[in-house]
C-alpha positions as CSV (number, residue, x, y, z in Angstrom):
1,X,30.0,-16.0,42.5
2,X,32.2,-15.0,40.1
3,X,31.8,-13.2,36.5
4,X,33.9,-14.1,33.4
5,X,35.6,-10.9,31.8
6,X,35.6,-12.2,28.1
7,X,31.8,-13.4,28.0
8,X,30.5,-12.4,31.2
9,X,29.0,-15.6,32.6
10,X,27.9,-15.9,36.0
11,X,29.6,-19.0,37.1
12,X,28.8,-20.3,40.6
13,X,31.2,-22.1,41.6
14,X,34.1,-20.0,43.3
15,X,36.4,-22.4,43.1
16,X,36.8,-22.5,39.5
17,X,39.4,-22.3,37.6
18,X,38.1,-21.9,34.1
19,X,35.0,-20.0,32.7
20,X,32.5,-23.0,31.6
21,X,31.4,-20.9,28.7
22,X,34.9,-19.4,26.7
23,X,37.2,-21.3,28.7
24,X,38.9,-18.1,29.6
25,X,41.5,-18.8,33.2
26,X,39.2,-17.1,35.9
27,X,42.4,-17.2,37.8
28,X,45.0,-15.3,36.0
29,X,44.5,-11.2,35.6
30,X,43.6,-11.0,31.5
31,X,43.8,-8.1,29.6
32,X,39.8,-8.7,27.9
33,X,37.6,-7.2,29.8
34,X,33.7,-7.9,29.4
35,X,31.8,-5.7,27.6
36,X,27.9,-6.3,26.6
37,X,27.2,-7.4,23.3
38,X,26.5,-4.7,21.1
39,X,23.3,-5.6,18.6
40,X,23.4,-4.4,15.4
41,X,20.9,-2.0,14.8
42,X,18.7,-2.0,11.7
43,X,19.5,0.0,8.6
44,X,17.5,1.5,6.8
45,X,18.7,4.2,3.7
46,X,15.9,6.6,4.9
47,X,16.0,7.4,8.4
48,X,13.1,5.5,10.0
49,X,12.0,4.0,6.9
50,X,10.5,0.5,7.3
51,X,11.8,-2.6,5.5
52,X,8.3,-3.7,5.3
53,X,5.9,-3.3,2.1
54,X,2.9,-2.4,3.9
55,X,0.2,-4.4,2.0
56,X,-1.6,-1.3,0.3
57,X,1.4,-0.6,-1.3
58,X,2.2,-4.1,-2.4
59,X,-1.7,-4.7,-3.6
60,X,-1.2,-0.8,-5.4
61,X,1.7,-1.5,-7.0
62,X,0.5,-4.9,-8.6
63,X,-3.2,-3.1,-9.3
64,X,-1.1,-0.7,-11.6
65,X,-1.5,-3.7,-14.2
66,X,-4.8,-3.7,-14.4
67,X,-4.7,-0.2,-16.0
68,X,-5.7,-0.4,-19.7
69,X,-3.0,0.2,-22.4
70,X,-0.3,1.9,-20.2
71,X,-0.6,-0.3,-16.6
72,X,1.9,-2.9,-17.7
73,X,4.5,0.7,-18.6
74,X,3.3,2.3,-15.0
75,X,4.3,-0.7,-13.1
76,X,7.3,-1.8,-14.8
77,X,8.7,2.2,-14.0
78,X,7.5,1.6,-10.3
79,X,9.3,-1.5,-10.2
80,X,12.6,-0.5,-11.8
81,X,12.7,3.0,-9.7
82,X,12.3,1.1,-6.1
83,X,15.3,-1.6,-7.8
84,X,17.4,1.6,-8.7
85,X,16.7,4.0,-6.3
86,X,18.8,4.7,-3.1
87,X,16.0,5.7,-0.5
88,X,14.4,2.2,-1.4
89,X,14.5,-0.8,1.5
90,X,16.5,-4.1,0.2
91,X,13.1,-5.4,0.7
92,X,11.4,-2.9,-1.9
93,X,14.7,-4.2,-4.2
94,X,14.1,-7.9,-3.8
95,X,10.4,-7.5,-4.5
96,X,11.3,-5.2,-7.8
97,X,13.4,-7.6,-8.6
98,X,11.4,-10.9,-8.4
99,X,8.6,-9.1,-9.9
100,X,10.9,-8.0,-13.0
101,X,12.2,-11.7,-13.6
102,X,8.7,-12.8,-13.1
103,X,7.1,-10.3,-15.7
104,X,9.7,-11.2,-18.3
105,X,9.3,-15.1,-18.0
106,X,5.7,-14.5,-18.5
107,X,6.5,-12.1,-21.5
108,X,8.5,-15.3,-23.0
109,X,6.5,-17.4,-22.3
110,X,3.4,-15.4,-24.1
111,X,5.7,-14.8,-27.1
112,X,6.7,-18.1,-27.2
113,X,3.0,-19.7,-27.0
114,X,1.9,-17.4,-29.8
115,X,4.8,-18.2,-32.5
116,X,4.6,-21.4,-31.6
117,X,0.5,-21.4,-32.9
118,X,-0.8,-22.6,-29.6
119,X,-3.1,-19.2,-29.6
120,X,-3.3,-17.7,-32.7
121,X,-3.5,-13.8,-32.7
122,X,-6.5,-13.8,-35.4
């Protein structure tokens, strides 16, 4: 049996000439040398952080609305210190994000709906 040494295939056939998976001359003395693939690890900004929203915080976070009269000014400052802070996941940033463009199409849309005499305020 004989093992590549640019992809490290096991090819049986000792006869061969050519690696079946890179193509790489089995016969001639290369310079590559196999070497196991390396997989990336997972970054996180906090060391051991998860990238996850665990679903307490994500059910928390969208409770905070609910709060009378300053909810709506809780969760927004939630949302725009996970998209602006550096010990936040890109996960936390995507979500922040999406609920951000989210809150303000709904704002315009609510704004819109009332000028426009659809639901009158009084």
């Amino acid at each position: 049996m004989i093992i590549c040494k640019v992809c490290g295939r096991h090819i049986e056939n000792d006869n061969a000439n050519f690696c079946e998976n890179c193509g790489e001359s089995l016969r001639e003395h290369s310079s590559f040398e196999y070497q196991e693939p390396v997989k990336p690890a997972v970054q996180n900004t906090i060391e051991g952080a998860s990238n996850e929203i665990p679903f307490r915080t994500f059910m928390g976070v969208l409770l905070l609305q609910l709060i009378p009269g300053v909810g709506w000014l809780i969760y927004a400052i939630v949302l725009v210190t996970w998209l602006l802070g550096n010990q936040y996941s890109q996960t936390h940033k995507n979500f922040a994000k999406a609920s951000l463009i989210m809150s303000l199409i709904s704002l315009v849309g609510a704004v819109f709906l009332v000028s426009s005499g659809y639901f009158p305020l009084s």
